[in-house]
Structures are given as C-alpha cells and as structure tokens.
C-alpha positions in Angstrom: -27.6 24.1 -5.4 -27.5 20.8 -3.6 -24.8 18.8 -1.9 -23.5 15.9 -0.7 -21.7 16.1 2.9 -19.2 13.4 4.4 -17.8 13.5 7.7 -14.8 11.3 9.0 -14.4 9.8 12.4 -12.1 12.5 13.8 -14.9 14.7 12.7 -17.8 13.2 14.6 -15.4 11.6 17.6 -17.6 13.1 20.4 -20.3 15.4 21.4 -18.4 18.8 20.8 -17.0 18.1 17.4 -20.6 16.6 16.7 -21.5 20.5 17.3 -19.3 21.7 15.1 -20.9 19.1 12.2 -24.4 20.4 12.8 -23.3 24.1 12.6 -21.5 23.6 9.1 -24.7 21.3 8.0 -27.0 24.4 9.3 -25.1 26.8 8.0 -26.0 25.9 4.0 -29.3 25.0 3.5 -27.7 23.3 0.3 -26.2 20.5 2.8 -29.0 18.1 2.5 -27.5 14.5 2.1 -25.1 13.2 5.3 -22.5 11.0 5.3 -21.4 10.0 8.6 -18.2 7.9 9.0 -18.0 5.9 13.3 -16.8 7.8 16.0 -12.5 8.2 15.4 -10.4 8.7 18.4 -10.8 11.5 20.8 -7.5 11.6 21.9 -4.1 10.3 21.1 -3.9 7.0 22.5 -7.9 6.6 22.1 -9.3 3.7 20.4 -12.0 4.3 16.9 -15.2 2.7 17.5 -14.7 0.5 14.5 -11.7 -1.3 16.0 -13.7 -2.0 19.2 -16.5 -3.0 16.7 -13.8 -5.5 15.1 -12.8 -6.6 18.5 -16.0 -7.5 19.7 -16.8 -9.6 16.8 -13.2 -11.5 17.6 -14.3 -12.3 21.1 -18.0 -13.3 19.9 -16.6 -15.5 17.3 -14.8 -17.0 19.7 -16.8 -17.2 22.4 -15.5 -15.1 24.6 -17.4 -12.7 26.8 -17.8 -9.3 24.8 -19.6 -7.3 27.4 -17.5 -5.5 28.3 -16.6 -4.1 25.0 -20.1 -3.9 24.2 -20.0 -1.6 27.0 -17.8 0.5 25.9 -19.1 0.9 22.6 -22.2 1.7 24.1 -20.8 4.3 26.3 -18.8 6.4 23.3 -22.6 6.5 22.3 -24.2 7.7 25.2 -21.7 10.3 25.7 -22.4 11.9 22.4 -26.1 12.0 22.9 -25.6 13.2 26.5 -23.8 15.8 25.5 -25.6 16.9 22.3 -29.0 17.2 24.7 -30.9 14.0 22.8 -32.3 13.4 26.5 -35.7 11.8 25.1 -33.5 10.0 22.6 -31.6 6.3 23.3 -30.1 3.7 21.3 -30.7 0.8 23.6 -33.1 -0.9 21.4 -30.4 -1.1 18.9 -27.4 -2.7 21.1 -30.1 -4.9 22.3 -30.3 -6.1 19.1 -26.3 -6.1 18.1 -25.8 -8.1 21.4 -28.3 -10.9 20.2 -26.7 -11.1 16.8 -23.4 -11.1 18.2 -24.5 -14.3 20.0 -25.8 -15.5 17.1 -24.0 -16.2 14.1 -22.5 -12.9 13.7 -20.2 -11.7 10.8 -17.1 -8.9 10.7 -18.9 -7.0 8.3 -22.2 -6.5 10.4 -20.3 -5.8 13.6 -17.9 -2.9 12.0 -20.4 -1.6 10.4 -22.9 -0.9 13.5 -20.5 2.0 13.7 -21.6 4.4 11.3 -25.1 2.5 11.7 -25.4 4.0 15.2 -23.7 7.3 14.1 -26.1 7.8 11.5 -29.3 6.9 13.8 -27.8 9.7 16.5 -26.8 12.5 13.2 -30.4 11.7 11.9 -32.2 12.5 15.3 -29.9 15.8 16.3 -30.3 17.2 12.4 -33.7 16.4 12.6 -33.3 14.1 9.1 -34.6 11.4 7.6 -32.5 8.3 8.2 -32.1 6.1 5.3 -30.1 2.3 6.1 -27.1 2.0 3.3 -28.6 -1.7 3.3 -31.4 -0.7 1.2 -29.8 1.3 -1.3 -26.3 -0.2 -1.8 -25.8 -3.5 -3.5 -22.6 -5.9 -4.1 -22.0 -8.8 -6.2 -21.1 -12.1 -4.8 -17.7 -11.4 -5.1 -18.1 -8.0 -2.8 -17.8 -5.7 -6.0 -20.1 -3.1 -5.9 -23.3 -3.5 -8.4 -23.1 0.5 -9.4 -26.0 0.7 -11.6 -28.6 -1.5 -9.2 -26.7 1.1 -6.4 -27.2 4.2 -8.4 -31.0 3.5 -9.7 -32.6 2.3 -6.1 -30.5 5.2 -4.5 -32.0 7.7 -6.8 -35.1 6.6 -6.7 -35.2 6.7 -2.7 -33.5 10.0 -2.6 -36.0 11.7 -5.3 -38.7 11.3 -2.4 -36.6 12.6 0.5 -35.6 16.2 0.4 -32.7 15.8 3.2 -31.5 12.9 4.7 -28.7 10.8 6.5 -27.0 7.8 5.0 -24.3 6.2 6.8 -21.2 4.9 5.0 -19.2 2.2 4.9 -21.3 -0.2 4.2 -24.3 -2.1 1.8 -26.5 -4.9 1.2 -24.4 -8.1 0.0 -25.8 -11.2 -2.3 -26.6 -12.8 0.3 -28.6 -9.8 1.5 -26.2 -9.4 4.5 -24.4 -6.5 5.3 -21.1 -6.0 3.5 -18.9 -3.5 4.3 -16.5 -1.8 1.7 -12.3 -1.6 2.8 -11.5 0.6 5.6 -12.3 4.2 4.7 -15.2 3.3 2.4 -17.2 6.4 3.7 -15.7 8.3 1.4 -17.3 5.9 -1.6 -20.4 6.1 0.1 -20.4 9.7 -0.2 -19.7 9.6 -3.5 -22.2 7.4 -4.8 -24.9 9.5 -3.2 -23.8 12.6 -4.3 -23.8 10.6 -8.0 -27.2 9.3 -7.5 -29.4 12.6 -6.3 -26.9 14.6 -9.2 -25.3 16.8 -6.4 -23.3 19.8 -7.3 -20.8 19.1 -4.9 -19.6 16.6 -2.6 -18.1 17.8 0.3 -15.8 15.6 2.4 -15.2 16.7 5.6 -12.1 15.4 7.7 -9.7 17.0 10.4 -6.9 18.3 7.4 -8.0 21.3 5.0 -7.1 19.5 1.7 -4.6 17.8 0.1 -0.9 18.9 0.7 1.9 19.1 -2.7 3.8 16.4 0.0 3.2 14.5 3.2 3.5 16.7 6.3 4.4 13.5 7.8 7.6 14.2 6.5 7.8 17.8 5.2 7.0 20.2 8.2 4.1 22.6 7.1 3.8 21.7 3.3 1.6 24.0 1.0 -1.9 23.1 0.4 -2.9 22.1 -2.7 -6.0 24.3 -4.2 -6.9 22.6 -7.5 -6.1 19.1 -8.2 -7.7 17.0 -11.5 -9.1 13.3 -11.0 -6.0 12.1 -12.7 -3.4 13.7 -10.8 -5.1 12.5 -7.5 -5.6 9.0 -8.9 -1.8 9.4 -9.4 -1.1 10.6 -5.8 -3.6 8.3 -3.7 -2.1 5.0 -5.7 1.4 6.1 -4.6 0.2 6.4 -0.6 -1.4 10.1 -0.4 -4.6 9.2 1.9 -6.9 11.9 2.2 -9.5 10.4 0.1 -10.0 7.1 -0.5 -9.3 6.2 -3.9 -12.0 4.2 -5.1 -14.6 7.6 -4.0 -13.2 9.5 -7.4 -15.5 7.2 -9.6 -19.0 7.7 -9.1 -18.9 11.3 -9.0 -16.2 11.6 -12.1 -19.1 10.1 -14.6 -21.5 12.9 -13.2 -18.9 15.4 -13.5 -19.3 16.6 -9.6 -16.5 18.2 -8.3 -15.0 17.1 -4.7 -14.3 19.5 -2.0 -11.8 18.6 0.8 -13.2 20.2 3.7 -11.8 20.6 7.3 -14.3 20.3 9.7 -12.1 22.5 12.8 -11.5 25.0 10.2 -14.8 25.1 7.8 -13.8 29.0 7.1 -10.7 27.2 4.7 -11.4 26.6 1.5 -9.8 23.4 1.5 -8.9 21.7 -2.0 -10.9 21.3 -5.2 -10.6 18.0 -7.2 -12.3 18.6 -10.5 -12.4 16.8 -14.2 -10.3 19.4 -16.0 -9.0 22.8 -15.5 -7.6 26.2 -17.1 -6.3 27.3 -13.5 -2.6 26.7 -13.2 -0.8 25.5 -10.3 0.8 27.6 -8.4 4.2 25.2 -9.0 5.1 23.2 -11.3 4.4 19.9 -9.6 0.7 19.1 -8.1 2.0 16.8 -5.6 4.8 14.6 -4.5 4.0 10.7 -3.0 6.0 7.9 -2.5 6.0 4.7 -1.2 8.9 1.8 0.5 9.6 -1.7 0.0 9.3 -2.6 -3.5 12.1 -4.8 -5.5 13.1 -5.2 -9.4 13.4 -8.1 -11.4 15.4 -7.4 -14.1 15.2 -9.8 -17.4 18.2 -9.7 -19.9 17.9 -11.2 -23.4 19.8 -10.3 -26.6 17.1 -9.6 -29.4 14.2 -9.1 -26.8 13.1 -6.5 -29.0 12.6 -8.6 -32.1 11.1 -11.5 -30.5 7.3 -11.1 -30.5 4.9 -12.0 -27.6 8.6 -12.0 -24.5 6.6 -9.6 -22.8 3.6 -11.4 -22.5 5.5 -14.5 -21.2 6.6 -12.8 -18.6 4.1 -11.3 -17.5 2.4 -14.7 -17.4 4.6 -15.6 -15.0 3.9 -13.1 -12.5 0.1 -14.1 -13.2 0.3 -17.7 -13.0 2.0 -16.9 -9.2 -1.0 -14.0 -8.3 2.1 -11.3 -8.4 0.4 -7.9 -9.6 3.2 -5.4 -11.0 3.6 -1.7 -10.3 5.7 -1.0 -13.4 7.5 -2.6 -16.2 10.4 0.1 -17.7 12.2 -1.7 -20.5 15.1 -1.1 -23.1 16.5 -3.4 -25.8 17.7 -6.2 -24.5 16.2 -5.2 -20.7 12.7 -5.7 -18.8 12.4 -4.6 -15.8 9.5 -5.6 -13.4 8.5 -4.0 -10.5 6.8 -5.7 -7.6 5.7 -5.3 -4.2 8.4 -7.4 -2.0 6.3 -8.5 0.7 4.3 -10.2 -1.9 7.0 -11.4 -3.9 9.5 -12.4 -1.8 7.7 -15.7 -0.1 7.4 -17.1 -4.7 10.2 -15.3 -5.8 12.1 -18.4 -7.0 9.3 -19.9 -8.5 8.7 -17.0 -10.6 12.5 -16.8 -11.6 12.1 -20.7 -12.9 8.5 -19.7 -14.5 9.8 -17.0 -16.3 12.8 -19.2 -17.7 10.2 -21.7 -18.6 8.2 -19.5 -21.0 10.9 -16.7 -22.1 14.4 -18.5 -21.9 15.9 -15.2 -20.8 20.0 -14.8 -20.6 19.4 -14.3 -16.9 17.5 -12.9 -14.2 18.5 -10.0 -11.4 16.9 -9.6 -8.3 16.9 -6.7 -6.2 15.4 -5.6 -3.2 15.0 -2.1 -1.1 13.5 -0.2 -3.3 11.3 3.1 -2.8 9.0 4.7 -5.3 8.4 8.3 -5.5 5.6 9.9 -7.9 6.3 13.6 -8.8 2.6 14.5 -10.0 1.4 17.5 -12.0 -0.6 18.6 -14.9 1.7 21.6 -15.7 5.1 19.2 -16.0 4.2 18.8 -19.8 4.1 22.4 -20.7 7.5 23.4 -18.9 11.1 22.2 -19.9 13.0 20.9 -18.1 10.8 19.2 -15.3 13.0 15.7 -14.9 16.4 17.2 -15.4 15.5 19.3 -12.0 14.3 16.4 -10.3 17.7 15.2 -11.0 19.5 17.9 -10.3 17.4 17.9 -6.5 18.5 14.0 -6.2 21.5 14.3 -7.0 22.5 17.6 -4.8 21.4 16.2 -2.1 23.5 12.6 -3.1 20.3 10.8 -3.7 21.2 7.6 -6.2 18.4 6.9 -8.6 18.0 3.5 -9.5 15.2 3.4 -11.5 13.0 6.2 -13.9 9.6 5.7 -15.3 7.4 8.7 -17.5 4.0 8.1 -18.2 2.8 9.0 -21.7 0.6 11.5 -20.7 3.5 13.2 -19.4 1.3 13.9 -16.0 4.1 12.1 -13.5 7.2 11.0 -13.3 8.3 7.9 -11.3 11.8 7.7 -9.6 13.2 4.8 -7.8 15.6 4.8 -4.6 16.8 3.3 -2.2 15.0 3.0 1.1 17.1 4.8 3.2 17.0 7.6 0.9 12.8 7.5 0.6 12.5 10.7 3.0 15.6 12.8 1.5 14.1 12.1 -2.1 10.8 13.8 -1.3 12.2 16.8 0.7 15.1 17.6 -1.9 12.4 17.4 -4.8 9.7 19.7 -2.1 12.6 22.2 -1.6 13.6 22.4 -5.1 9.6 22.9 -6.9 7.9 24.8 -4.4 10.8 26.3 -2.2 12.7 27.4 -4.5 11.3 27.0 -7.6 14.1 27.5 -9.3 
C-alpha cells in the first residue's frame, strides 16, 4: 500500500496542529509522499501566510518597505519550529534569500509560493523526509498550462529513487524556468499529480471538514456527510461552487484510477468521503449533493423556424465568442434559445453582443434578464428512481419558490434549476428537507 498525503493550511496553521500532521503521517507507514499546503489562519480574524506572501510582493513591487511583513512571515515560521522542538533547525538562510529577490526583480508567483516552499523545508526536517522542490518536477507551458506528461515522467522518475518524501504544492517550474504557481488552492493538484506519478493507492487530502457534505453547511445547519461520491458527480458539484477540493485535482489521479479520500485532520478517526471512478454502493438518498451558485442572467433568442434553419445555433454562439463571453448553459425549444451567462462578465458587452447576435442570426428579438441563481441537484441514483424532478418541484413550489429556468443533462446525473436570487437559499433547504429529511 502506498499513499499520497495532502494537508491544507488550516491543517498545518501552527505548531500544535503541525503535531497532529506528524501523528496521522506516523501513524501508517503507507503515508510516504507529503503534500503540504502554507500556513492558514490560526484564528478567526488571522491572516494565511500566502496573503502576507502576496502583500509583500505588492509593497516590493512598489517599492515600499516590506520588512516588516517579511517579519511577520518569518515569525509564523519560527513559531512552528519553536514549538515543534526543531531547536538546531532555522530557516534564516532561506528569508535571506527571499529578501534579496524581493529587492530584485521579484514576481507574484515566486513570493506566494515561498509559502508552502518554507512549509515543506520545516515538514521535511520534523518527519525526518526527503525534501523534493516542486520546481524540479513540475512543468508549465508558456501559457501557464500544465505540461502533464513532462510533469508525470520527471516526477516518476525522481520519486522511483526516494522511498518517502515531501513535495510542497502549489507551485512548478514555468517556461521561462521561473516559478509558477497554479490558482489559489492548487495543493490539491499537486497532490494529485504525485500520487499519479509514484501509482499511489490512495491520495488522501487532509483539510479541517471530514468530507464532502449532500449541501453547504453554510446554509443548511449540520448537513449529512456524503460517504461515496463518483468523479462525475463531484465534477458536477465543485463547477456549481462546492469547494472542498479543487477541481482541476480529479484529473491526474482519474486516468490512474486512484481513489481520493477526504480526510479531516482534527478528526483523523472519521472516515471522511470516498471519491472513486464508479461504484455499486448506493447512496444513502436519492440525491449525492445539492450546489448552487448567484448572479447569472438569460438571454433569450426568439425566432420562428429556428429549428429548421441549420447552423442559428452556431451564430450565436459566435457571438458570445467573438466578445470572450463563456456560457454556462444553452436550454432551447422551437422557436427559443436560451443562453446562460455569468452577469458580471456580461453585463459591461451586453449590448454589443445583442447587435452581434442580430448581425449573424437575424433573430425576431432578444430578452434580457438578470438575477438569476443556479442550483445543481447531483446524484448517480436520480436515473434509476421516478419521479426525481417532479419532487424537486413539488419542494420549490411548497415552499413558493418560482422556477425560471430547468436544464437535464443526458446522462441523467443532475438536474439544473434556475431562481431567482432572493430565493437561492430557500431553493437549497426546501430541496435538502425534501431528499434527505424527509425523503419522501
């Protein structure tokens, strides 16, 4: 057995949650690749390491005195190695170092990165691993994209000759052969293309929540955990806001066929939640999980004949492509296209896409509307149960929820429901009470 382990910020925030790492790490001799994430906030009202990182590239690029928040970085440091007993152990060599390239010509991506850098230096020395710089063994493009099979082969490679080791996330080697970082949260990818490359047979990701919920706890109180959940449905979920993993981490394990496990590092005795490939285990509901998201609006193209007029879909499309507008769906019925946009993106070009669409596809006329919330009700077992949508309905409509907009998938794995802002929270606790509450 081998496997990959990932730990996020809240998870290695100071010395005593630092403990609690290296006791589930000790505790399976299978643990033998790290991922640490930068120091996350101790406290409420705390600041993560990474924003002080990004703010003390802001002052440097301006140049403004950062020594102060170099300082502080520093300190968050030397508390944790205080604390974990690294007293023949510093890292002073290394802010030496960050200080003169902040001076220098410095970069965002080298200064937030220095956070799991540093983390991984300090996790390397207290495990008593090898430490291995994610600048040598992962690669991007000149566009930033990540060069996966350069990535996976000099990552293998490197890992075949070290039997346990640390490797921080967040960050690679760019074209320029400067450090790029991926977006905010990339640990989680990191993790993932380890555990791809050395062939794990699990990645663990540890974090401070024990899995995925069926709904967002930000808005129902307590919600059930969710135990098994396939790649699809949580690509489904984490595209419509749920944020437990990174989305972009389900890839390079999913071609090895490694399973994630959700972990919560102040309860490592919970078994957290399972995203596999496939699965014979049912659910125990209906639904897998409930996720939603605010502020989208509709534009809605009439034209008599639509349906017989070959290529009106493309033209409007083009439209939206020719003014770098991305759609989130496109429902349509025979004279009707609906598209569905992002407002704050749309709203600053929305006229000039109105004229660009009557341009190309000489439509009878063009609605715009605004306020619109999207809500993905997400689960394997909706395809083999009748009846699914008419009690999502049934939920909306008890609890006087107008839907404005519905959207099935052909694999029958979610079903999309549009609302109105106001009614974003109502939506997802009536359709909560009614699957797992009830279950009716």
């Amino acid at each position: 057995m081998k496997k990959v382990v990932k730990f996020g910020g809240s998870s290695l925030a100071d010395a005593v949650q630092f403990k609690k790492v290296g006791d589930i790490i000790r505790a399976d001799a299978s643990r033998v690749y790290v991922v640490p994430s930068a120091p996350g906030k101790r406290f409420k009202k705390d600041t993560k390491v990474t924003d002080l990182l990004y703010r003390m590239f802001h002052q440097a690029e301006e140049g403004k005195d950062f020594s102060d928040t170099l300082a502080e970085i520093k300190s968050r440091y030397d508390d944790i190695i205080t604390g974990l007993g690294l007293d023949d152990f510093s890292l002073d060599q290394e802010f030496a170092l960050i200080e003169e390239n902040m001076k220098g010509s410095p970069t965002a991506d080298y200064a937030a990165s220095r956070g799991e850098y540093l983390n991984g230096r300090v996790m390397a020395r207290y495990l008593g691993y090898e430490f291995i710089d994610a600048a040598e063994v992962i690669f991007f493009d000149e566009h930033g994209v990540l060069l996966a099979d350069k990535t996976k082969k000099v990552m293998r490679e490197r890992l075949d000759q070290v039997p346990r080791a640390v490797i921080p996330g967040f960050y690679g080697q760019g074209f320029d052969g400067k450090v790029k970082t991926f977006s905010r949260g990339g640990s989680d990818i990191t993790g993932s293309i380890v555990a791809g490359a050395c062939r794990a047979d699990v990645y663990e990701n540890w974090t401070d929540v024990s899995g995925f919920m069926v709904a967002d706890p930000r808005i129902i109180n307590n919600p059930v955990r969710i135990e098994t959940i396939t790649y699809r449905e949580l690509r489904e979920l984490s595209y419509m806001g749920a944020s437990v993993l990174h989305e972009d981490a389900i890839f390079p394990v999913r071609s090895e066929g490694i399973p994630i496990n959700i972990r919560n590092t102040n309860e490592p005795e919970a078994d957290g939640t399972w995203i596999v490939e496939s699965t014979c285990q049912k659910s125990g509901y209906v639904i897998t999980g409930i996720a939603g998201k605010t502020g989208f609006c509709t534009v809605l193209i009439n034209k008599a004949m639509m349906n017989s007029e070959v290529g009106f879909g493309r033209k409007v499309l083009q439209a939206f492509e020719e003014n770098d507008i991305s759609f989130e769906h496109m429902p349509s019925g025979i004279d009707t296209m609906t598209i569905v946009v992002h407002e704050d993106e749309f709203i600053h070009k929305e006229q000039r896409v109105v004229s660009t669409i009557h341009r190309y596809a000489q439509p009878d006329s063009i609605e715009i509307e605004s306020d619109l919330a999207l809500i993905a009700v997400v689960g394997r077992g909706m395809k083999s149960m009748r009846g699914t949508a008419g009690r999502i309905f049934s939920a909306l409509a008890h609890a006087h929820v107008n839907v404005r907009m519905i959207d099935q998938g052909s694999s029958e794995l979610n079903i999309i429901i549009g609302v109105e802002n106001h009614d974003f929270e109502t939506a997802v606790k009536a359709i909560y009470d009614m699957f797992v509450l009830t279950q009716i």
